[in-house]
ROLO-311204 format. One record per atom (N, C-alpha, C, O, CB): x, y, z; residue in one letter. Coordinates in pm, whole numbers, padded with zeros to 5 digits, always signed. Glycine has a CB too. Layout:
BEGIN
XYZa...
REM end
This chain:
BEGIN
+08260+11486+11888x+08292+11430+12020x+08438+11389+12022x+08474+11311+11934x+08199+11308+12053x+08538+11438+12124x+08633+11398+12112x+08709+11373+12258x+08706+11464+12341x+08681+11475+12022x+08760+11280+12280x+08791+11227+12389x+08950+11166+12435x+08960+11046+12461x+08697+11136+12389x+09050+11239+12440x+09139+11240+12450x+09226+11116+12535x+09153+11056+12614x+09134+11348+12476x+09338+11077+12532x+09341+10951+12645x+09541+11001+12629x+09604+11082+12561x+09255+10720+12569x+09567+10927+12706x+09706+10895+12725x+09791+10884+12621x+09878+10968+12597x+09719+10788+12784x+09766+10761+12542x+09826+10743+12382x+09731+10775+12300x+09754+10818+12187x+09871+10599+12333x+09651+10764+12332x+09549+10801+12167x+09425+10932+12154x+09403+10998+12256x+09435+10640+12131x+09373+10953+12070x+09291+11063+12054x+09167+10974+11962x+09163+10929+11848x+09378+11206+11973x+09068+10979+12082x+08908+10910+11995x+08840+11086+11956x+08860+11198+12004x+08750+10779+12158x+08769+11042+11863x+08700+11139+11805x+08609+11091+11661x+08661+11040+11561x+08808+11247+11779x+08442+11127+11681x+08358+11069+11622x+08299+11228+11582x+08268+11321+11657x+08274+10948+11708x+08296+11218+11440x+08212+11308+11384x+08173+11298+11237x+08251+11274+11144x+08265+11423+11406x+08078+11313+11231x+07948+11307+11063x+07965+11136+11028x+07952+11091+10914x+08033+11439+10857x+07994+11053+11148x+07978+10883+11164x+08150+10839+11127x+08174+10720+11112x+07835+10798+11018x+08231+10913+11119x+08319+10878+11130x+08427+10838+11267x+08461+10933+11336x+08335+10943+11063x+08462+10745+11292x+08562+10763+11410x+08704+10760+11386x+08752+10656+11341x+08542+10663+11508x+08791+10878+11413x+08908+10891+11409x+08968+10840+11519x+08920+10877+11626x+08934+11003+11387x+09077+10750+11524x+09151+10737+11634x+09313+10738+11596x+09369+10665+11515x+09103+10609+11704x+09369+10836+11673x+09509+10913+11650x+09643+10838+11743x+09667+10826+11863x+09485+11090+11708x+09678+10817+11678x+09791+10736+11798x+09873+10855+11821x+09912+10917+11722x+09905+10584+11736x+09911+10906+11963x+09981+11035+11991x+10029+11026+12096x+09983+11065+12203x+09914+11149+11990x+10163+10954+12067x+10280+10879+12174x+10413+10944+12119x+10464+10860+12044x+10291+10680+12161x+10494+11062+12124x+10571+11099+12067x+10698+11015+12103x+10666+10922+12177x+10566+11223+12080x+10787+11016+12084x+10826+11048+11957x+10818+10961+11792x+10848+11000+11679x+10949+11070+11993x+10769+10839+11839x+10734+10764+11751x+10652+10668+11777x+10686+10555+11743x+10819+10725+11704x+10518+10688+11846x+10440+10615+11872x+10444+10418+11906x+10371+10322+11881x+10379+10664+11777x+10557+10439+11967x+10611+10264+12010x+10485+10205+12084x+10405+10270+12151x+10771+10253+12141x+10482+10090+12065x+10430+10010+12155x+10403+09974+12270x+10516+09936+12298x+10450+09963+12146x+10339+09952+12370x+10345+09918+12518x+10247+09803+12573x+10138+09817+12517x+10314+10046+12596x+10245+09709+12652x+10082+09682+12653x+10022+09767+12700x+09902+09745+12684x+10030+09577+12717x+10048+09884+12770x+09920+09969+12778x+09826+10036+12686x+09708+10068+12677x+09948+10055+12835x+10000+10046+12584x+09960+10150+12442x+09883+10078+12375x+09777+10131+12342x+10079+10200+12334x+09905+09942+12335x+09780+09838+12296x+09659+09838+12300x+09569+09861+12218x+09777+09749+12345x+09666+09797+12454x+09537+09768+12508x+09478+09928+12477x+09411+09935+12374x+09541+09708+12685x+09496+10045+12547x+09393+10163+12501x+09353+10136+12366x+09233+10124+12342x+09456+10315+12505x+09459+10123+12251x+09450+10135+12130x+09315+10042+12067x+09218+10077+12000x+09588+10100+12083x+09353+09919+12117x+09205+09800+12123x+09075+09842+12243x+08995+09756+12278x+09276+09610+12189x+09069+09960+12288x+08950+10000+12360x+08885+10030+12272x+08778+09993+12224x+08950+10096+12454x+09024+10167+12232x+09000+10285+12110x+08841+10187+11983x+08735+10232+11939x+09228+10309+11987x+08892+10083+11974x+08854+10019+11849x+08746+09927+11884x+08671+09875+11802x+08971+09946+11779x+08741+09908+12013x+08608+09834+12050x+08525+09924+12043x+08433+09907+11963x+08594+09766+12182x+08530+10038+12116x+08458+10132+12116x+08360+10162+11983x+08238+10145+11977x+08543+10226+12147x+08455+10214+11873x+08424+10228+11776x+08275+10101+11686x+08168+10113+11626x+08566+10238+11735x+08348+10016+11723x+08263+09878+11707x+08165+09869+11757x+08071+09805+11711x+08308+09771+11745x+08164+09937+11874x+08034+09949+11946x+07886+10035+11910x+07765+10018+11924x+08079+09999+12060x+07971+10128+11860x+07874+10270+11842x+07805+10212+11700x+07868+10166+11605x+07981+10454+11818x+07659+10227+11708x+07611+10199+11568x+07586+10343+11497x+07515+10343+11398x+07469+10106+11571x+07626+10432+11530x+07668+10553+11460x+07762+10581+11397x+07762+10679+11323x+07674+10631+11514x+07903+10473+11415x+08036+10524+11375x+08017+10399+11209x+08010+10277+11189x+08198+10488+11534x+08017+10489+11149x+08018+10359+10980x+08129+10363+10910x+08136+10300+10805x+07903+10391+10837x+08238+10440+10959x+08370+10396+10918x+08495+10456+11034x+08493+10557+11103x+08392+10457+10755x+08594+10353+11021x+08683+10416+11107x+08842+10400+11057x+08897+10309+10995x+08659+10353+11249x+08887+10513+11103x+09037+10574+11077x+09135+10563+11143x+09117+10633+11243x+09047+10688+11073x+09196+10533+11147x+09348+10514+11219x+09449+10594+11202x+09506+10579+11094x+09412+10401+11187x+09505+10702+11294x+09596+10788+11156x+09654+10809+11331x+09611+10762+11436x+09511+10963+11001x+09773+10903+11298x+09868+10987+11399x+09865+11152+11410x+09805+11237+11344x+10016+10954+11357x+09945+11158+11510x+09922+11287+11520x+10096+11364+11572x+10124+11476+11615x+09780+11304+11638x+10178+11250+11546x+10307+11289+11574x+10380+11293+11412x+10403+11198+11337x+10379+11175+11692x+10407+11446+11389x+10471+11458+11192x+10540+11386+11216x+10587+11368+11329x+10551+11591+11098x+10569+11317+11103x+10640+11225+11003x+10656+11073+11064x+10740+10992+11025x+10794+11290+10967x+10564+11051+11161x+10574+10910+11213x+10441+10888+11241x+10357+10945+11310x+10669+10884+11339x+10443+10743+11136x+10291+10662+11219x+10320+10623+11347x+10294+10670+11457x+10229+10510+11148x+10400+10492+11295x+10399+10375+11421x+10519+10313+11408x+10535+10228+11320x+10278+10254+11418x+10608+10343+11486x+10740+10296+11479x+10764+10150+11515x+10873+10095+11497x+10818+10377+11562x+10626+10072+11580x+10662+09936+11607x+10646+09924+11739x+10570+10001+11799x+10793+09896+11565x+10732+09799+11819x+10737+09780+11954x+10788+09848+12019x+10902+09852+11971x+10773+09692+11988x+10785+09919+12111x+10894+09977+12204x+11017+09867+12291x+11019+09794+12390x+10800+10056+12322x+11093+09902+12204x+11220+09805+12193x+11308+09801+12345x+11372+09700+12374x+11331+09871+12058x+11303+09919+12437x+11350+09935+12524x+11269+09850+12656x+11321+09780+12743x+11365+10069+12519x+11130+09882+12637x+11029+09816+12741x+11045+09664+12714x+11064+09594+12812x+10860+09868+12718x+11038+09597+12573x+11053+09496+12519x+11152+09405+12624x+11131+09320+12710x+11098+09527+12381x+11277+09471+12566x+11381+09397+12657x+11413+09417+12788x+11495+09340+12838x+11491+09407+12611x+11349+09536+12880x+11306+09457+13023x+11194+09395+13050x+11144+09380+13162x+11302+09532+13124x+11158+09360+12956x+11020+09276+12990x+11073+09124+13018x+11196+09115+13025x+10897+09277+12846x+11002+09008+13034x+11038+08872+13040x+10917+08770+12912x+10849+08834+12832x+11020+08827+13228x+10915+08696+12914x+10864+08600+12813x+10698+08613+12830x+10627+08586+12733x+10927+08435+12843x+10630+08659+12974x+10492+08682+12945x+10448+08840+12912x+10339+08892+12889x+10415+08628+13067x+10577+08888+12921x+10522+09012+12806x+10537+09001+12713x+10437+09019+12644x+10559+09127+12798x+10650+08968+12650x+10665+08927+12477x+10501+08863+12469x+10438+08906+12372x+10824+08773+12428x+10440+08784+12541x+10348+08741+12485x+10198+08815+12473x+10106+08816+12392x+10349+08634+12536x+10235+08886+12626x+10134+09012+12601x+10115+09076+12542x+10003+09124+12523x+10121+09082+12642x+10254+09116+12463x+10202+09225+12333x+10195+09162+12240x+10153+09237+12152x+10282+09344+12287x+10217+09031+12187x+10184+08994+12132x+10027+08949+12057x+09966+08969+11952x+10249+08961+12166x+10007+08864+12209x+09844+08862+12197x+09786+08987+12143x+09689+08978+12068x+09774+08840+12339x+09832+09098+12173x+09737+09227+12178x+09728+09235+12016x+09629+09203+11950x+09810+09386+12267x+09863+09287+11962x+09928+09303+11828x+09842+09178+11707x+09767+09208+11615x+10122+09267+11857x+09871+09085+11735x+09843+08990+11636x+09712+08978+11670x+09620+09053+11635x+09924+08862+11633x+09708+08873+11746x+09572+08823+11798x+09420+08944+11802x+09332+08981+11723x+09614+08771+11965x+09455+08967+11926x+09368+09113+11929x+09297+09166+11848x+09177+09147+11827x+09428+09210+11941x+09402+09269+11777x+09393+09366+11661x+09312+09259+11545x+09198+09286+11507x+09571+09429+11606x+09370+09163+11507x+09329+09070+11416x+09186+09096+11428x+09111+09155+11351x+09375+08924+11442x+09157+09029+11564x+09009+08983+11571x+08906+09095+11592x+08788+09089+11557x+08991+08882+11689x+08960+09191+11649x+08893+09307+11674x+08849+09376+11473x+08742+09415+11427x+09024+09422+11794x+08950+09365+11424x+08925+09409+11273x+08842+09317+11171x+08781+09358+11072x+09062+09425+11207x+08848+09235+11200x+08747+09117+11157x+08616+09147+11245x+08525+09174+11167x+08813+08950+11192x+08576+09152+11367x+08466+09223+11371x+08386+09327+11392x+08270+09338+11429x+08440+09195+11398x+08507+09435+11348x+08442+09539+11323x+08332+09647+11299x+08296+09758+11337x+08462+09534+11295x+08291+09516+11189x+08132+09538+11159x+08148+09707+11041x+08060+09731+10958x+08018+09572+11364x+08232+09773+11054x+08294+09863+10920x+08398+09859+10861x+08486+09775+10882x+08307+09975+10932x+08405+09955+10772x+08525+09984+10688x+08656+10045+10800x+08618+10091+10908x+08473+10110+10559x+08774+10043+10776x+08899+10118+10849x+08976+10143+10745x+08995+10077+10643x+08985+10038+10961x+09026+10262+10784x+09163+10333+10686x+09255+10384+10796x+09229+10444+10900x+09117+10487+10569x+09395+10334+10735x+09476+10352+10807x+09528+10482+10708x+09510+10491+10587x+09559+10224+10845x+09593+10576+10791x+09649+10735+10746x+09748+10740+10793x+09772+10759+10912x+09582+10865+10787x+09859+10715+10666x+10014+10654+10729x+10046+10791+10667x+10021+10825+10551x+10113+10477+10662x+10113+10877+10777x+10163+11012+10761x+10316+11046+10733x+10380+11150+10716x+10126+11078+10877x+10359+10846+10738x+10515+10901+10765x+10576+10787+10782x+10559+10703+10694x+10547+10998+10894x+10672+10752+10910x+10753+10627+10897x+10629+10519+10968x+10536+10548+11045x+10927+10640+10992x+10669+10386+10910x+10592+10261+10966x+10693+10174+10904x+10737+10154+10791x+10420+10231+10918x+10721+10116+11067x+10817+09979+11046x+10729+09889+11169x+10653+09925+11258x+11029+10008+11089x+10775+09773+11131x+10730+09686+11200x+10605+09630+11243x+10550+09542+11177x+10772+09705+11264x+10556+09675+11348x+10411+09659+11423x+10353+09781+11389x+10246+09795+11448x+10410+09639+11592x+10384+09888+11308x+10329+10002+11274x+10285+09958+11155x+10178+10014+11130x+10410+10120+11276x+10333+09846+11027x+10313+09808+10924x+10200+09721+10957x+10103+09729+10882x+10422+09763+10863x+10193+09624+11072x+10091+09507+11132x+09966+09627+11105x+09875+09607+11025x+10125+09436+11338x+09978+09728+11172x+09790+09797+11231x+09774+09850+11053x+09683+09814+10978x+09782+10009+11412x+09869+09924+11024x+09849+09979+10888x+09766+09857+10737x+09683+09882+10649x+10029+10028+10853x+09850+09720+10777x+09803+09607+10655x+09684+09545+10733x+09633+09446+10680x+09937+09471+10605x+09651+09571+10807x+09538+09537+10895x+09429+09556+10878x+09338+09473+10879x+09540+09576+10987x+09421+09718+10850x+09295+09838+10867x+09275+09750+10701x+09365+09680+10654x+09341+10077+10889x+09138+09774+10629x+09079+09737+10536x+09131+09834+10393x+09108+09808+10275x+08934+09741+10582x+09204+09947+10448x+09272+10034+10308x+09409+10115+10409x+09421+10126+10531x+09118+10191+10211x+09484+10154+10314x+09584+10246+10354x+09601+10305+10267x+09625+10258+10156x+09691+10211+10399x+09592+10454+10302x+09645+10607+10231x+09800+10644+10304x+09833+10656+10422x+09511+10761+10278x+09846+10651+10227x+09984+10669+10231x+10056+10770+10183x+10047+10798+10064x+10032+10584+10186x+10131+10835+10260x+10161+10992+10197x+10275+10947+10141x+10332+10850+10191x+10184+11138+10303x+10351+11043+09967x+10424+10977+09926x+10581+10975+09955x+10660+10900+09897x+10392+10993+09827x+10623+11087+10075x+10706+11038+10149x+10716+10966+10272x+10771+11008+10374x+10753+11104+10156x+10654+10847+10255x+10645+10802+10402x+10769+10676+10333x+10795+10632+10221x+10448+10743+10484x+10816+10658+10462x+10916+10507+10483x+10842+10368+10523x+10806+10374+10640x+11030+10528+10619x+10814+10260+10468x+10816+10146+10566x+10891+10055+10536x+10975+10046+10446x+10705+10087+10588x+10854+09972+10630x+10968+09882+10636x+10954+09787+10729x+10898+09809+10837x+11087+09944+10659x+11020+09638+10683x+10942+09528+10829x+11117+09485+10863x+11176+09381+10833x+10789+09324+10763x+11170+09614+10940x+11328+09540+10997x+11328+09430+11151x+11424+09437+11229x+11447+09698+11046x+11287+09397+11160x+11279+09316+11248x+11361+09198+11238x+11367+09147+11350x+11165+09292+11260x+11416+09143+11168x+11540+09048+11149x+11658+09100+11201x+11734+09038+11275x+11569+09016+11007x+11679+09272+11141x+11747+09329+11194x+11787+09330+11312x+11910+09329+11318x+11724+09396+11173x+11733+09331+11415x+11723+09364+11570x+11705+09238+11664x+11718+09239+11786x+11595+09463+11597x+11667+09116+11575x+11680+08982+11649x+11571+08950+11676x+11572+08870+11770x+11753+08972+11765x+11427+08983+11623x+11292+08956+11631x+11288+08887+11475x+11381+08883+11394x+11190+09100+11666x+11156+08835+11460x+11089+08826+11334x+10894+08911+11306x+10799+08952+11372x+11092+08643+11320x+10929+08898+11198x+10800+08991+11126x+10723+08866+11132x+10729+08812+11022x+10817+09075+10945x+10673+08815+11192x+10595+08664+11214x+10434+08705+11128x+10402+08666+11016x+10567+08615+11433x+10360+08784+11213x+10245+08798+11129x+10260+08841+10970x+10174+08797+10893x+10164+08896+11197x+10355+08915+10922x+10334+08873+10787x+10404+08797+10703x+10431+08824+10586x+10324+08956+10729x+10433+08701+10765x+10442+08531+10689x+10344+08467+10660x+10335+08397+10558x+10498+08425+10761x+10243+08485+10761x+10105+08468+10737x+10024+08500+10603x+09952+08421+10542x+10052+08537+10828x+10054+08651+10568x+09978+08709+10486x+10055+08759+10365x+10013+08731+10252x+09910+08805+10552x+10181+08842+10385x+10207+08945+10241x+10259+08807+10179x+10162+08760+10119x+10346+09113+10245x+10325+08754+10171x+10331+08682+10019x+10124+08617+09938x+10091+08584+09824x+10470+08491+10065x+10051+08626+10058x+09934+08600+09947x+09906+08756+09854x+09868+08755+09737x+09768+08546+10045x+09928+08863+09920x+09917+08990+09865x+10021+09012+09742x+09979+09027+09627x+09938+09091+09979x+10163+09012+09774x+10282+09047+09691x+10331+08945+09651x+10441+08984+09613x+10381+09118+09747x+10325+08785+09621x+10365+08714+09589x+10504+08665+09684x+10569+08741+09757x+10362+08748+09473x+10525+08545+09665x+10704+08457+09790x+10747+08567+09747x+10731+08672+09810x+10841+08270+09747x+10822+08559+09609x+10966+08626+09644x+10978+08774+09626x+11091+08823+09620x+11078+08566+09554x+10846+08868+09614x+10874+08987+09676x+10860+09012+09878x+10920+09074+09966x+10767+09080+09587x+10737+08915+09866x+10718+08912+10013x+10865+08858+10108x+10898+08902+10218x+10584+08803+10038x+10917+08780+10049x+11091+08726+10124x+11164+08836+10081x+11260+08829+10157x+11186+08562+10057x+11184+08942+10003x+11289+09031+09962x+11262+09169+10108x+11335+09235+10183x+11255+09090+09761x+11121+09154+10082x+11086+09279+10209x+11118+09232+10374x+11173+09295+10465x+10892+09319+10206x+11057+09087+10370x+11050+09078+10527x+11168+09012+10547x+11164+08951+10654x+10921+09000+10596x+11313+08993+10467x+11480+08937+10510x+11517+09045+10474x+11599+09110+10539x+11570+08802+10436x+11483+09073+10403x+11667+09229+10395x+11621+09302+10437x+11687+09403+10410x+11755+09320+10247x+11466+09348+10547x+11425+09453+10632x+11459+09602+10563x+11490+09695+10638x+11500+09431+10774x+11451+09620+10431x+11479+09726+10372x+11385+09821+10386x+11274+09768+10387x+11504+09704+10258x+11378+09958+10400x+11294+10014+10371x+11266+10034+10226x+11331+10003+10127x+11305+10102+10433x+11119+10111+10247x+11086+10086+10085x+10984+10227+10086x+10942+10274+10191x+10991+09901+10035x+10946+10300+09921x+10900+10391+09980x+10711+10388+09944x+10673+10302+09865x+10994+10518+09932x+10641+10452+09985x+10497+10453+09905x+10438+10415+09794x+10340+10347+09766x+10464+10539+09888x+10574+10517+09696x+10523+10478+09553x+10516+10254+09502x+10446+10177+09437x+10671+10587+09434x+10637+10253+09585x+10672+10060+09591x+10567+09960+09608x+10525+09859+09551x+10764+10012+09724x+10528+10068+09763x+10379+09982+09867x+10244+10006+09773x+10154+09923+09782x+10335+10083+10066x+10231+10104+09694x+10153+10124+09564x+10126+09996+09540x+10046+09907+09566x+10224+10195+09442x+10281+10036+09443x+10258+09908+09342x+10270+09751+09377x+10263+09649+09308x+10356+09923+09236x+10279+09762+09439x+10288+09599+09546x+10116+09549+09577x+10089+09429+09575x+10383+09643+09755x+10012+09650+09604x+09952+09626+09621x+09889+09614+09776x+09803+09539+09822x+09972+09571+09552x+09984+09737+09846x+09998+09737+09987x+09977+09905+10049x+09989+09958+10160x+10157+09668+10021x+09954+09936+09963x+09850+10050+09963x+09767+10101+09898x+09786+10070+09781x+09878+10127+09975x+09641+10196+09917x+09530+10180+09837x+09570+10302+09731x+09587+10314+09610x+09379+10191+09925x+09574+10387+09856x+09654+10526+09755x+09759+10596+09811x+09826+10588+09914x+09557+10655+09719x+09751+10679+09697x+09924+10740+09762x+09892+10908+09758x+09875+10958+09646x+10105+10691+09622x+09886+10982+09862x+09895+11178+09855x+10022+11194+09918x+10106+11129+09981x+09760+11288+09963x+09996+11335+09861x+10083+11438+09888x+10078+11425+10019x+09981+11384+10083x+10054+11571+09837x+10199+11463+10069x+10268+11472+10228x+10185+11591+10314x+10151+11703+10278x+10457+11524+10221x+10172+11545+10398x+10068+11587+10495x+09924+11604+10490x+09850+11645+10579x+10097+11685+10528x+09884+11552+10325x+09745+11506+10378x+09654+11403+10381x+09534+11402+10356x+09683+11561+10349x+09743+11303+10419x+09650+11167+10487x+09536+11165+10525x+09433+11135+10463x+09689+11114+10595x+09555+11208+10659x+09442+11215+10739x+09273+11301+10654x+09155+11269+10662x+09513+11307+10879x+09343+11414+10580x+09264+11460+10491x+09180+11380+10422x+09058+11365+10426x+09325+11517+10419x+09266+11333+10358x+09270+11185+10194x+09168+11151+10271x+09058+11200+10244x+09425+11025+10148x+09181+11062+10383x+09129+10946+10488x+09002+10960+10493x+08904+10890+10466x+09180+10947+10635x+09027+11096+10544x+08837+11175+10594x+08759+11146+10475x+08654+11085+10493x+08818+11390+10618x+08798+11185+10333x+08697+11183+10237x+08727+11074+10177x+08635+11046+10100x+08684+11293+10151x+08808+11001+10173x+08722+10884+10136x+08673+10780+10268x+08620+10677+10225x+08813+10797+10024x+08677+10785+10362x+08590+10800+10477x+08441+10793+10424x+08375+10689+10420x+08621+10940+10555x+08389+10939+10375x+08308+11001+10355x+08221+10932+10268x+08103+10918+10303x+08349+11104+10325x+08261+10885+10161x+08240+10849+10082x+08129+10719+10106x+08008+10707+10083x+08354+10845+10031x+08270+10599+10184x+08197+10474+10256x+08055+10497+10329x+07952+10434+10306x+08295+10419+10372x+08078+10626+10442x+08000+10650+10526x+07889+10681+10498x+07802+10673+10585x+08034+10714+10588x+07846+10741+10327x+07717+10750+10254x+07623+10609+10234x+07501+10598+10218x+07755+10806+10112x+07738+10500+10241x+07655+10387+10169x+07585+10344+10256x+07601+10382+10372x+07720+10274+10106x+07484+10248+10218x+07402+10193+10309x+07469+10088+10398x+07530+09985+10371x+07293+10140+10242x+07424+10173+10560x+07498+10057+10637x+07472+09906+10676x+07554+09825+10720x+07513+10101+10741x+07402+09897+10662x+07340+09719+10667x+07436+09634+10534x+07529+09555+10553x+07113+09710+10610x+07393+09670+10428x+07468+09653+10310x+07588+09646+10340x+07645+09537+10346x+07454+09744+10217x+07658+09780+10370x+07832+09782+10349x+07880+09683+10487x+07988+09624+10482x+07914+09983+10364x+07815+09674+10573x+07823+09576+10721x+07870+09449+10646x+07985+09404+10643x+07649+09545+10824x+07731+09386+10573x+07687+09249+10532x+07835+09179+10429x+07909+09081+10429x+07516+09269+10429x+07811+09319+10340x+07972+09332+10236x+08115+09295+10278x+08199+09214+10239x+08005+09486+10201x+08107+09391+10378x+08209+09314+10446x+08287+09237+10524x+08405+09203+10526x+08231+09327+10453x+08171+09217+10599x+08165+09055+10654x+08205+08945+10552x+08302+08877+10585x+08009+09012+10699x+08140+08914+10420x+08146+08829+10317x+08295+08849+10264x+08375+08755+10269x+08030+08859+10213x+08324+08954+10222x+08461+09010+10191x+08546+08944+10270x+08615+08861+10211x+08479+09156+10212x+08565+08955+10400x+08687+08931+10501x+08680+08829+10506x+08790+08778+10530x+08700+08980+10629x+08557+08724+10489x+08551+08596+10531x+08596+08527+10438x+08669+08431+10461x+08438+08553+10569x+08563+08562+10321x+08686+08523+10157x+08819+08510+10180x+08891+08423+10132x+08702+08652+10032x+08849+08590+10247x+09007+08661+10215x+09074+08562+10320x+09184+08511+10300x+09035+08865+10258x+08992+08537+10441x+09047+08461+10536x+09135+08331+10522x+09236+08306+10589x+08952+08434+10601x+09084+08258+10430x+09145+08128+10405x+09247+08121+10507x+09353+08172+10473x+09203+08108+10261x+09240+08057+10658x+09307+08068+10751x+09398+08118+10867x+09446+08087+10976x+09315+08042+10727x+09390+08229+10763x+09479+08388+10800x+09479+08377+10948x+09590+08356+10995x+09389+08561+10747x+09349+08389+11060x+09346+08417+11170x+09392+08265+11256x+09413+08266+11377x+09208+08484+11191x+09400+08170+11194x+09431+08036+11265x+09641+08067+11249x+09735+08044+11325x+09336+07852+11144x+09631+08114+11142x+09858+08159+11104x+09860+08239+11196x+09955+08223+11272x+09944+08264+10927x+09751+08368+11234x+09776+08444+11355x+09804+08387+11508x+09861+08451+11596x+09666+08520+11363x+09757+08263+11521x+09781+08267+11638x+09876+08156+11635x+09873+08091+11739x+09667+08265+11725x+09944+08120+11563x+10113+08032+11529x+10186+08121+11527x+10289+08109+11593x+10152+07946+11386x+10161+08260+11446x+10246+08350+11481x+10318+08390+11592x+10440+08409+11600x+10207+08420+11457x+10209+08406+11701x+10229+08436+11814x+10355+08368+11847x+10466+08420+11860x+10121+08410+11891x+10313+08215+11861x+10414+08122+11929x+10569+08170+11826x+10676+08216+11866x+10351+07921+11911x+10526+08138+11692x+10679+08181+11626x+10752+08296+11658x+10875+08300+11651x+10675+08199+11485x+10662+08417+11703x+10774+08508+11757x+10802+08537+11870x+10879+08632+11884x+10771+08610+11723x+10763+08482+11966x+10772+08454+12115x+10887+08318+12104x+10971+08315+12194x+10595+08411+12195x+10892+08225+12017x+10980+08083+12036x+11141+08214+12000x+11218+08249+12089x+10927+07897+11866x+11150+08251+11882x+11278+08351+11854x+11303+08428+11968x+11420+08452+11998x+11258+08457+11733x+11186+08483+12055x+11206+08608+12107x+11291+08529+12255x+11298+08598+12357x+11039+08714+12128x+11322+08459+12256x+11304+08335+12366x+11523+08299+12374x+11597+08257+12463x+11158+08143+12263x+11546+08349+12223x+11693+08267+12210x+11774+08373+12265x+11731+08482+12301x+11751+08216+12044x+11871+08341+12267x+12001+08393+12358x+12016+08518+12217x+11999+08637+12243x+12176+08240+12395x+12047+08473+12078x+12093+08590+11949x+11952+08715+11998x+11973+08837+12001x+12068+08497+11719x+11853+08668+12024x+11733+08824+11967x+11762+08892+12092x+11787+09012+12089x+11513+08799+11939x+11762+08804+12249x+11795+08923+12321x+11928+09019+12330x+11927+09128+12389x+11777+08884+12429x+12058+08954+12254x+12169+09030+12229x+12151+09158+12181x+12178+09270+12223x+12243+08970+12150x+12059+09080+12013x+12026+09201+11919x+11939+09280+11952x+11934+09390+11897x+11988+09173+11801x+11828+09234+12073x+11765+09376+12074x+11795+09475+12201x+11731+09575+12233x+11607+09356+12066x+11895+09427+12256x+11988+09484+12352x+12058+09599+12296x+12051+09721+12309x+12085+09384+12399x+12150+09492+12208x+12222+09596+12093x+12171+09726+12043x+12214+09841+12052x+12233+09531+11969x+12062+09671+11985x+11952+09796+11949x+11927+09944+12035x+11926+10063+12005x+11810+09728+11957x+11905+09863+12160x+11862+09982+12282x+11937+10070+12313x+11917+10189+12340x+11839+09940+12410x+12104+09957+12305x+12222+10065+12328x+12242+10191+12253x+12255+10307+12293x+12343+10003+12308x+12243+10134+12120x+12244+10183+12027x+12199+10313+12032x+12272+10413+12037x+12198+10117+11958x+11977+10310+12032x+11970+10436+12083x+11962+10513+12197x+11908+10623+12192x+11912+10464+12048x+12013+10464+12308x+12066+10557+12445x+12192+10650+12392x+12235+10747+12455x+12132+10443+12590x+12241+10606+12269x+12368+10631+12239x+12362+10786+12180x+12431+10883+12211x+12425+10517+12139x+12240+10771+12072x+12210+10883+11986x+12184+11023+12055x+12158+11121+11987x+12092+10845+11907x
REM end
């Protein structure tokens, strides 16, 4: 079954649900692109047929490039918060009740809010030339939701080396960091994804449900209460006279290219 939409591509088959983000040229952000994206995933949540779900793209060499930086800055302060809500909040809560497993199928570049859905999903396969990267300091925003979380994953001072010097970094790094599950060969993620997909989708679903409910609720130690401070912390930055310069700057920048 496959059901095509604007930004995204739903598609459910042998209990799997794939959902493709396919916004070229780099799958940016919008609240529209959001909100479908959180249908995409209710949906999924819904169906007691779907026992694992995928997240992957369908534009080569780019997951999720992040916010759409241009819409961003004609927007005003209740959109910053709109996509926000969607991004943090949302996504958060929507993945917490899930009720399955998710794999994210990072095919390529992920910066920013492309890194948010990717550390989100419950695993990430990662092809081993993909880029990420949380530059958002860069451009006059902050990486707010993962202040919340990667230093409990990567420890302070790798988690401060990634989210201040906005460096990119490559697969093999996010490996070993502990920020991806595995690492393939370039171009087959989505592949990777499917079978071990497959795999989950054998186990018993009541069980793997119950599992990971208990699982997430471990891991939580407040996580979703930092999510919604987040919000305010990157909406209070997004708010100063420096981020709208810099992400002005930014826009110029690429009208320029």
């Amino acid at each position: 079954m496959t059901n095509p939409s604007h930004f995204h591509t739903y598609r459910v088959e042998n209990g799997i649900a794939e959902i493709l983000m396919n916004h070229p040229p780099v799958n940016a952000m919008t609240v529209p692109w959001l909100d479908e994206l959180l249908a995409c995933f209710e949906r999924a949540a819904a169906d007691e047929a779907v026992r694992v779900v995928i997240l992957g793209s369908t534009v080569p060499g780019r997951f999720c490039a992040g916010l759409d930086l241009k819409a961003f800055s004609e927007g005003d302060g209740e959109t910053t918060r709109a996509l926000l809500e969607r991004l943090y909040t949302g996504f958060t809560d929507l993945q917490f009740r899930l009720g399955k497993p998710s794999i994210a199928a990072v095919n390529g570049t992920a910066r920013g809010g492309g890194m948010t859905l990717a550390i989100s999903c419950d695993m990430a396969v990662v092809e081993r030339d993909a880029s990420l990267g949380y530059p958002e300091i860069d451009v006059g925003v902050i990486p707010a939701i993962h202040f919340t979380h990667l230093h409990r994953i990567i420890g302070k001072h790798r988690a401060f080396d990634l989210l201040f010097t906005g460096r990119a970094f490559s697969a093999q790094e996010a490996f070993d960091l502990g920020l991806a599950a595995r690492i393939v060969e370039d171009g087959t993620a989505l592949q990777e994804a499917r079978a071990l997909a497959a795999v989950l989708a054998a186990k018993p679903p009541r069980i793997l449900k119950m599992a990971r409910e208990y699982f997430l609720s471990e891991l939580d130690d407040g996580y979703r209460k930092g999510v919604k401070a987040a919000v305010e912390n990157f909406c209070n930055v997004a708010a100063t006279a420096e981020s709208k310069a810099g992400i002005q700057a930014f826009v110029e920048r690429q009208r320029k290219r």
